[in-house]
Structure formats: C-alpha cells, structure tokens
N, C-alpha and C positions, 0 to 999 in steps of 0.2 A: 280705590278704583276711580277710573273719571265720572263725574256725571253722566248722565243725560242726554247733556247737548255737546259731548265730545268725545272721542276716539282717537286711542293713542293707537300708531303703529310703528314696528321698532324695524330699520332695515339695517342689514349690515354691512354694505356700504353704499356709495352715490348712485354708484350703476344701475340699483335696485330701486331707485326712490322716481316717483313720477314727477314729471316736468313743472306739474302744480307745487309741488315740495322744492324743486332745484330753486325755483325762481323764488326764492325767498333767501338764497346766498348771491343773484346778481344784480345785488344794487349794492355796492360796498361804500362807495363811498360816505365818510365821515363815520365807519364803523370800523371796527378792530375785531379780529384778526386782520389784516390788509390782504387783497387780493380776491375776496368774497371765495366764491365757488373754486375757482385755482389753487388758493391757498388751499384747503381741505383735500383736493382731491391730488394735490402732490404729498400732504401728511400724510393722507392714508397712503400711499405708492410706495414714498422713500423714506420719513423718518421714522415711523413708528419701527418700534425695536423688537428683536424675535418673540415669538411669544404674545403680545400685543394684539387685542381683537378692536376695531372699531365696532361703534354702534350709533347711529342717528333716531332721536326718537322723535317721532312726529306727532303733534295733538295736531287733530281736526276738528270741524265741523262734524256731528253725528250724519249717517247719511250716505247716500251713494254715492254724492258729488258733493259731498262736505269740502270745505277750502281749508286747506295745512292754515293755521294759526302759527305755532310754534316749532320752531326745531331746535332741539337741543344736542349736539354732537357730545359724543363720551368713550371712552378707552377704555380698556378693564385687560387685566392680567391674568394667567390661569392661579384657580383656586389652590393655594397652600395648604395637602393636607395634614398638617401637623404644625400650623401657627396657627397664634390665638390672635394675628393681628386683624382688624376688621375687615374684608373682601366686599370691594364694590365697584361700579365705575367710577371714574373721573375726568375732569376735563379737558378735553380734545386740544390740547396749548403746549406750547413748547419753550424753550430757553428765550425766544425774541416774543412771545407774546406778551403783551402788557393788559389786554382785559380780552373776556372769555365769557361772555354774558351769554343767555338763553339768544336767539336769531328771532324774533317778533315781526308779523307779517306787519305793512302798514293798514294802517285804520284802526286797529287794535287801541281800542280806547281805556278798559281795567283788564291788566295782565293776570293781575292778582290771581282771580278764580281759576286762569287759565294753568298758571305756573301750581295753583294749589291740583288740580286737575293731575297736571304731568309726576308730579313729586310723588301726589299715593301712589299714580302707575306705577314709578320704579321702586318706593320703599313694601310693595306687595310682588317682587318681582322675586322666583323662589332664591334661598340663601343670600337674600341681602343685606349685608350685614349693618351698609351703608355706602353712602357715595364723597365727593371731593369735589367741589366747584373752585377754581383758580386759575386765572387771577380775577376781581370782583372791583370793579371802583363803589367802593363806600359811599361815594357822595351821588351815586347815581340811585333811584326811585327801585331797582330793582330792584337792589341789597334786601331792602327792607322787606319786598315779593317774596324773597328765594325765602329769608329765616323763616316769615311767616307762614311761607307752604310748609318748609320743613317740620316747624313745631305743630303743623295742623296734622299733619302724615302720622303724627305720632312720636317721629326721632326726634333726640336732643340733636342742637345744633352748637358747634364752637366756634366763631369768629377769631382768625388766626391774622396776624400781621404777615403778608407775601414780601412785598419788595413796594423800593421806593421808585416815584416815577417823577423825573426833571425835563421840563420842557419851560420853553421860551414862547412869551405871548411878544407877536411883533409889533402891532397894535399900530399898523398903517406905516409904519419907518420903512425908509431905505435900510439896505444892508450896511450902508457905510454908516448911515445913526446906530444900527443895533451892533457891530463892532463898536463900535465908540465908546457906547454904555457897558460895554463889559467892563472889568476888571482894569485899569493902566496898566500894567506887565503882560496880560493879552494880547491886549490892543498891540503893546509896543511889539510884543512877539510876533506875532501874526504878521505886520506890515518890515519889519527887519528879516525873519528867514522866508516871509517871503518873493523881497527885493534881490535878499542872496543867492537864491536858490535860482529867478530866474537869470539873475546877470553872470551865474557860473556857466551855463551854456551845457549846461549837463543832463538839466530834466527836461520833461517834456510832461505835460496833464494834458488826458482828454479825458470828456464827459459822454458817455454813449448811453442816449436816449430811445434808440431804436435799435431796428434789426442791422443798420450799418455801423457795422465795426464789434457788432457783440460777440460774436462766437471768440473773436482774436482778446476780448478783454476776458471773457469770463475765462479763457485758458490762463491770463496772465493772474486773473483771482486764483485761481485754486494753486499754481505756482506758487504764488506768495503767504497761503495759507499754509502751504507745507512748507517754506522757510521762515513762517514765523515765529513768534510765542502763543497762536493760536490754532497748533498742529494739533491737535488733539481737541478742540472743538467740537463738540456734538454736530450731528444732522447735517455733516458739508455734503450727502449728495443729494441733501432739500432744496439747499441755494442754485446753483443753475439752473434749475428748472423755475423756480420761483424769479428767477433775472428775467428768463425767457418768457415766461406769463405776464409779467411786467413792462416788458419791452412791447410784445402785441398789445397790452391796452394804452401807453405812453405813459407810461407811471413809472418809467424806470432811468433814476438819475446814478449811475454809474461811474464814479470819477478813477482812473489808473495814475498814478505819477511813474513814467520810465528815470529811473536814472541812466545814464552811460548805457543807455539801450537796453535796459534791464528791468523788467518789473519790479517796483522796491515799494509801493503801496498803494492800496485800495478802499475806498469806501462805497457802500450802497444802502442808496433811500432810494423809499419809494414815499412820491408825491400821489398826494390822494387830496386835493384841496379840498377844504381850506387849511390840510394839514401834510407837512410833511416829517416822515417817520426814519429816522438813520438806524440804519435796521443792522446793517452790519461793518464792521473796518478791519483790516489787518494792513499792517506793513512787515518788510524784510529787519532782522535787527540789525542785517550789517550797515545799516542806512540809517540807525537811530538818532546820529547828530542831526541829519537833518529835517529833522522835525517836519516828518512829512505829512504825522498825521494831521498838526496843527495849518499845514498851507491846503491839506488837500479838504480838508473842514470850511476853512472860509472861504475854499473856494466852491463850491456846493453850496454852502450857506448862501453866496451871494447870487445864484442862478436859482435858486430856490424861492428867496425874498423878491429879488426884482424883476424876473424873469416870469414865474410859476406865481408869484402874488400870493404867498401860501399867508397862514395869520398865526398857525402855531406850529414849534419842531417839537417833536416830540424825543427824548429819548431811549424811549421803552423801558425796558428795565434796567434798576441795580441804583448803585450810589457812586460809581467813582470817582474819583478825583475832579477827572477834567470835567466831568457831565459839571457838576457844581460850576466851575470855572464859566462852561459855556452856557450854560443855560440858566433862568431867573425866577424859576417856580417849582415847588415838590411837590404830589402828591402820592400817596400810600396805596396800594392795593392791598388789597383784603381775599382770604380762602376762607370757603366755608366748609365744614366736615361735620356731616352729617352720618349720626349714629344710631342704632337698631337697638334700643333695649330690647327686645322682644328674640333676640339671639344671642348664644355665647359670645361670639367674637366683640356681634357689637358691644355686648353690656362690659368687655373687656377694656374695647375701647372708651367708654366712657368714663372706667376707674380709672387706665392711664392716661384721659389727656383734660379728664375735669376732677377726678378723684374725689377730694374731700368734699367740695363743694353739692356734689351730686350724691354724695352720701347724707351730709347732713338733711338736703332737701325729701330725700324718703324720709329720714328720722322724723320730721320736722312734719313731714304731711298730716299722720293718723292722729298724731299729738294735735296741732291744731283743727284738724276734725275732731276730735274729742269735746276741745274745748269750747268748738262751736254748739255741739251739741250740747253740753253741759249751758251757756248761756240763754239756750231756746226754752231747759227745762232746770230753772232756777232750784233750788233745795229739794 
C-alpha cells in the first residue's frame, strides 16, 4: 500500500478525474504518446476493443489538496474463468505507440519512492494476478524505477524485447544534406520518381496543416486505406479524430498525392518539436510504380526539416525495410510483465515465461540459508 505521504486514487475514465490530475497530460510536448490529453481521451472513445475497461491511476500528495504526482493510464480485459493465464492491467498503447512510461508531474525530483508507492497499490489490488507495462525505453532512468518498484511489491518482473525503434538525428542539416547522406539508390530514387511524377502532369501533393482543406483530405485517407494493403488495419476510427486534434493544436503534417484526380497516397506525422513522428502512411496499389510512398516521404521530410526545424523523425515502431533505408539510428523498446507469486495464475505465469530459472532459485534459496547458517555455527 502507499506510504504516508501518498494516496492513490483510481478513476475510470478522464471525465472522472479533477483538473489537477488532467493537467499533467497538457504539456505533451517532447513526450510520447503524441497528442498529450487528446490522445487518451480518443483511445478511451474509439479504439479500445469490446470488452476493454480503461483505468487511470493517480498517486498524490496525502491530504485534501494533495497535488497528482503521477498518473499511470492502464486497460484490463474481463477476467477469464477457466484460464490459468495471469489477469491484470496493461498499458494504455496501441499499434503507433513507441513508449508508454508512467506521466510524472514536473519538479518531481526521485520518482523512485513514488512509482514504488503506485506499484504495491495495484500489486494489493483484489485478484491481481499481475500487470504489463509496454512499450518501456531501456535507456530511459525509469526502466530501472518500474523493475525496482516491481521487485519491492513483492512480484517477479520479466524484461521482454517489444520492437525496434529507427529514427534520424538531423543534427542542424538542411533536408537537401540529410537526402544526400542517405543511401545513393535513395537519394537517386527520390530525385528521379520525383522529377517524373511531377513532369507527368498527372499528380498533384498537398500538405494540410490546418482546419483548411482537412475534412476533404481525411475522406481521401480513409478512401485510400480501404483500397490499400492496409484494409485491415486496427484502430482506423482513432485516426480522424486524432488528424482533427492535431490539426486544432498545428501539429498536424498531412501530405495526399491525387493522381489523375484520385486519391492514390497518404502520409501522416505529427510535429511535436523538436521531434517529428510519421505516425501513419497508406497508398492505392494500383499506383505502386509510382513510388508514391517514396515522393510523398521526402516531401514531408523536407517541410519537416526546413520549415518545422525539427532535430529528430522518429519512426515509431517495427523494423521495416525502408524505415532502415530512411532513417540512421535504432533503438529497442522493452515490456515489463509483472507477476504475482502469491496467486495461481500468477505463480503460472512465472513457470511459463521464466520457468526453470525461477525454479532453480526456490531450490537454491533454503539450501543456501542452510549454509549460511551452518558457516555462523562452525562444528
């Protein structure tokens, strides 16, 4: 349970939570999720899937006017009577999120005691079998917070490899140096289909930043999502709404390519400087020679750099092909799964996803208690 000098409270969704707790999702910028408070409160609306509860858990200050410290957004599923898999929340993220950390007020100078605070709240929360934090940057101060709360609550914790994360540091260049320095078959591709494309007389690209010209683009996105190869896409009636929340704050770079009067591809980033994030793309396949995605890429990329001044793109998730191609740096995100010895399902979970290793350590404990005791009373 929490100390002393803190109080968790758990609401079920935004609507519930007081204005001292909202404003600690409206400063987004140079954080992820993108979009702070809009982001969340279109997940909870449209994507989360049937069945699906949200839950936001707030550590305060003890007190009447205690001030929210922490919020930690979480999702949970209805409980499975007759699996033995472990039942818990997990984190409020989806297919475009690339990191999913605890939301830390400013001045928050050691999280530590705080996140150790939050963590016994939910691992004494009744039937917890355990929780799922994902996705987790490793290299960030918190990783090490979360394991440390976990293994203080009592549960084991498993650090799991999520997905790979490719982003380009621009490091003061123009768009035309950071083209340059790609790959030569890039470079040459980029400047060749995209000479071709405009001297055919066929396309036409705009970029809508604003409320003019969006409702007519976002109809031509969802057009082209259901003629593409990403019909089946999770969460498409999150994006509109998330274009539209984007667009009111001007964080929303929006590129269409028409061919022959016809929507044939789409990209959308949102700028959030000093970072820009390509959050989603589709094109038509009957348009695949012309390599739309690759003009309508550098063409965003260079409104981005010289325009927006941004210093990093991000690619969120995954490893594909071209992310490699167009971007110049990797990095991993990491899940933590967190497990309940002290319940069936969890102590299931611990056999299936650390197994031997957590067997041998019971074997291993009483034995070297033994032999500690034996060394204190010699013969």
């Amino acid at each position: 349970m929490p100390g002393g000098g803190t109080v968790v409270t758990v609401y079920r969704s935004l609507a519930d939570m007081p204005d001292a707790a909202l404003r600690l999702f409206r400063d987004p910028i140079g954080t992820e999720p993108p979009g702070g408070l809009a982001w969340y409160r279109l997940l909870a609306q449209d994507a989360m899937s049937i069945g699906q509860h949200t839950y936001f858990y707030v550590l305060s200050e003890a007190g009447p006017d205690g001030a929210p410290l922490v919020v930690l957004p979480l999702r949970t599923t209805p409980r499975a009577r007759w699996s033995l898999r472990p039942h818990g929340p997990q984190s409020f993220s989806t297919i475009w999120t690339s990191r999913c950390h605890p939301i830390v007020a400013d001045g928050v100078k050691d999280v530590g005691p705080l996140l150790r605070d939050l963590v016994a709240y939910i691992a004494a929360e009744p039937h917890c079998d355990g929780f799922k934090l994902e996705p987790v940057a490793r290299e960030d101060p918190i990783f090490d917070h979360l394991v440390g709360a976990i293994r203080a609550a009592g549960l084991v914790v498993q650090p799991f490899f999520s997905f790979s994360n490719w982003y380009l540091e621009v490091g003061g260049r123009r768009a035309d140096e950071v083209i340059a320095g790609l790959s030569p078959r890039l470079a040459h591709t980029i400047g060749q289909k995209t000479r071709r494309l405009h001297a055919s007389g066929r396309a036409r690209i705009e970029l809508v930043t604003g409320a003019e010209g969006l409702e007519p683009a976002i109809a031509a996105c969802e057009r082209i999502y259901r003629a593409g190869w990403q019909a089946d896409q999770r969460y498409q009636g999150f994006l509109p709404g998330l274009i539209r929340a984007c667009a009111n704050q001007g964080w929303l770079r929006l590129a269409v390519a028409h061919v022959d009067g016809r929507p044939a591809a789409a990209q959308f980033w949102i700028v959030q400087p000093p970072s820009a994030l390509i959050f989603s793309q589709a094109y038509d396949e009957e348009f695949a020679k012309l390599s739309l995605g690759t003009v309508l890429m550098a063409h965003v990329l260079r409104h981005a750099i010289d325009v927006d001044r941004v210093e990093v793109i991000d690619c969120l998730q995954g490893d594909d092909a071209y992310k490699r191609e167009w971007m110049t740096d990797r990095r991993e995100r990491w899940g933590l799964l967190a497990m309940n010895p002290r319940t069936i399902r969890g102590l299931a979970g611990i056999v299936r996803h650390i197994g031997g290793r957590f067997a041998k350590r019971l074997v291993r404990a009483p034995y070297r208690a033994l032999r500690r005791l034996a060394g204190r009373h010699p013969g």
